[in-house]
C-alpha positions in Angstrom: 174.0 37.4 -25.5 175.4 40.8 -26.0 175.1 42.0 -29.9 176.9 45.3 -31.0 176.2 46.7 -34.3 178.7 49.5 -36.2 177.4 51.0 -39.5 176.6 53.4 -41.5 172.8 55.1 -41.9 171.3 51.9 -43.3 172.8 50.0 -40.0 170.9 52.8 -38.3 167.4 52.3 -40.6 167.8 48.7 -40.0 168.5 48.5 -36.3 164.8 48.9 -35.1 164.0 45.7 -37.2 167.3 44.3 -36.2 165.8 44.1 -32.7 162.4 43.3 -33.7 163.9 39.7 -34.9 166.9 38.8 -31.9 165.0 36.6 -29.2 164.2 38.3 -25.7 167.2 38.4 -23.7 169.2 39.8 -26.6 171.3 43.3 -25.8 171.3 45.0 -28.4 174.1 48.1 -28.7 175.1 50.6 -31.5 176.3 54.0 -31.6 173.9 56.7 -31.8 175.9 58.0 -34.7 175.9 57.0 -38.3 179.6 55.4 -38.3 179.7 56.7 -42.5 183.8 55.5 -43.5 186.0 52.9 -42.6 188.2 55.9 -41.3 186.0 56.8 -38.9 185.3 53.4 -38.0 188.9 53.1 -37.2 189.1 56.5 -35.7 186.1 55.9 -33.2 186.0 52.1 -32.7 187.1 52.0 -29.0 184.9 55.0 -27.9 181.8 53.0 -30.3 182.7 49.6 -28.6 184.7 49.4 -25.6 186.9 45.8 -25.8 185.7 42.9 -24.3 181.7 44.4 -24.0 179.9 42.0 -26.5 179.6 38.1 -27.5 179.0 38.8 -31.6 179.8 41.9 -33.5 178.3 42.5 -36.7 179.9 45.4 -38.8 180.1 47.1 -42.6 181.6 50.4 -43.8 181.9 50.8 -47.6 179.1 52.8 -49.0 180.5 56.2 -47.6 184.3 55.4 -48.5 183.4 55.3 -52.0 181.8 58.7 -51.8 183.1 61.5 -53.8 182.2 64.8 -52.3 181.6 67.8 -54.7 184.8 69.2 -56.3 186.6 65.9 -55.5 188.1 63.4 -58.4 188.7 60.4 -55.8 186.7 58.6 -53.3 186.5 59.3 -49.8 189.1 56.8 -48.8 191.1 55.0 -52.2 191.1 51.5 -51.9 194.3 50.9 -50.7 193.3 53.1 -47.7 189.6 51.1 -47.3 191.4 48.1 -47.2 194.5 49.2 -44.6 191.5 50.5 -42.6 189.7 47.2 -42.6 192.9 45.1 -41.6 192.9 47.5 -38.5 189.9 47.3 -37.6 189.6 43.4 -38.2 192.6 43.0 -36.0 191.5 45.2 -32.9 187.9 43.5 -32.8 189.5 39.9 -33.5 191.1 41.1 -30.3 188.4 41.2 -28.0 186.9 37.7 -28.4 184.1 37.9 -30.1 182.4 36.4 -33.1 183.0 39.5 -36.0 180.1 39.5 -39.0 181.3 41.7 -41.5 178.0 42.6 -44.2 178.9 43.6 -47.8 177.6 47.4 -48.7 173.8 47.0 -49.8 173.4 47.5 -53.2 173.0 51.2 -55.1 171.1 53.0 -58.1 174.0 54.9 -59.4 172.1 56.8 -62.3 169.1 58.1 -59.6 171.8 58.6 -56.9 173.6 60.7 -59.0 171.0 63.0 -60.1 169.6 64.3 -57.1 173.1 64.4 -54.9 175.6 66.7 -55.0 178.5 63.9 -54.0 178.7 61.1 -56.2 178.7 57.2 -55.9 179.1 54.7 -58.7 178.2 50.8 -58.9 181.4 49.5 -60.2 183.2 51.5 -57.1 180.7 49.8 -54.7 181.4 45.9 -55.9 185.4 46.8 -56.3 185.5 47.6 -52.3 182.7 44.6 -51.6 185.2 42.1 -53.1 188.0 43.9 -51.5 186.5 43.3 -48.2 185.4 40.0 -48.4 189.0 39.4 -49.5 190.2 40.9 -46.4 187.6 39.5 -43.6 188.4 36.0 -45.4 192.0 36.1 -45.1 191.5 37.7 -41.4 189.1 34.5 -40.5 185.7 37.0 -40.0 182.5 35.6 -41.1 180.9 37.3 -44.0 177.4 38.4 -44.3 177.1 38.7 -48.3 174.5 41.3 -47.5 174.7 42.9 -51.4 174.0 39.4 -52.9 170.8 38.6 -50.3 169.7 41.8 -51.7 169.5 41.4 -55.3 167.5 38.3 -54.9 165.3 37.9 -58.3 164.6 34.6 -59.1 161.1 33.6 -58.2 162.2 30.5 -56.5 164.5 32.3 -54.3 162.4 35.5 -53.1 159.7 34.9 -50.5 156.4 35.3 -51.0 156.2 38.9 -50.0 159.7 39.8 -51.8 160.2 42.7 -53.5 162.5 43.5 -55.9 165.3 45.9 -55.1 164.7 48.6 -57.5 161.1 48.8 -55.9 162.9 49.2 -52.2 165.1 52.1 -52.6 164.3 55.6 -52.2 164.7 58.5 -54.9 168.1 59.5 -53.5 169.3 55.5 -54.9 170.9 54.6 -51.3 168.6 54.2 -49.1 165.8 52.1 -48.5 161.8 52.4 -47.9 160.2 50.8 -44.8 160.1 47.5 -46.3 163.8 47.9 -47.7 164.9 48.5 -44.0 162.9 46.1 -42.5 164.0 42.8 -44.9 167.8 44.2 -44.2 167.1 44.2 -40.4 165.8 40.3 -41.0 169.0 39.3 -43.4 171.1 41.3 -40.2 169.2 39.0 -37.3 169.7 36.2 -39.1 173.6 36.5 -39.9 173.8 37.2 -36.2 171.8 34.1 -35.1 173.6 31.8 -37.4 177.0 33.3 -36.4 176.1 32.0 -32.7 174.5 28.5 -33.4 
């Protein structure tokens, strides 16, 4: 089986235990770049993943479109852009054949975020383009990975054993995640990708 991933940095922090979990015989590919918007998702997706050169896909974009860079009043794309992006996007990969996982944007600390970056990301941003692209991969027939809500697990009788709670996983900057962040999103990844195939 021939896995691609596309994603921004916490694809790239994940991907290590993304392999860890896929069975031998898995090939895993990804850009060596972090993939950041849905514009340059769109912009790069042939040169990232050639048509026709894997069996599942799993992809997410999000937590860089709703980025607003210093001096700027809007987001990095506006949602009517995210989501035109998306519909592309969905539609050249439905192309190729293979089983498409989109993930929801992982979960943010706006309040710590904010205070140590000079751009700017804000929670209420984050779920708007979450719902706007489960909207879209539903109505385009892709497979969501509801990667936001697996995240923000609390209740004791639905966290494992060795569960942590989110707050606990993220770094300083409010984004990204520690070791043990990265490596429960590269299980949660594995396992959307092994379900998508069964």
């Amino acid at each position: 089986m021939r896995v691609a991933l596309i994603g921004d940095s916490i694809r790239m922090n994940a991907q290590p235990f993304v392999r860890e979990r896929l069975p031998p015989g898995v090939s895993l590919r990804a850009p060596d770049v972090n993939c950041e918007s849905s514009r340059s998702v769109r912009a790069h997706l042939d040169a990232w993943l050639p048509p026709g050169t894997f069996d599942v896909l799993h992809i997410n974009c999000g937590l860089h479109d709703i980025r607003y860079d210093p001096g700027r009043s809007h987001p990095v794309c506006l949602p009517h852009e995210y989501a035109d992006n998306l519909r592309a996007i969905f539609d050249a990969l439905t192309r190729g054949g293979a089983t498409i996982v989109w993930a929801t944007s992982t979960p943010i600390d706006e309040v710590r975020h904010n205070a140590v970056k000079a751009s700017r990301r804000y929670r209420a941003d984050l779920l708007e383009y979450n719902r706007i692209s489960v909207e879209i991969a539903n109505a385009c027939g892709i497979r969501v990975h509801d990667l936001h809500a697996k995240l923000l697990r609390t209740s004791i009788d639905e966290m494992q054993s060795n569960d942590q709670p989110i707050d606990d996983l993220l770094l300083p900057d409010g984004v990204h995640f520690t070791p043990a962040g990265n490596a429960r999103i590269g299980a949660h990844i594995a396992d959307a990708i092994l379900s998508a195939v069964r």
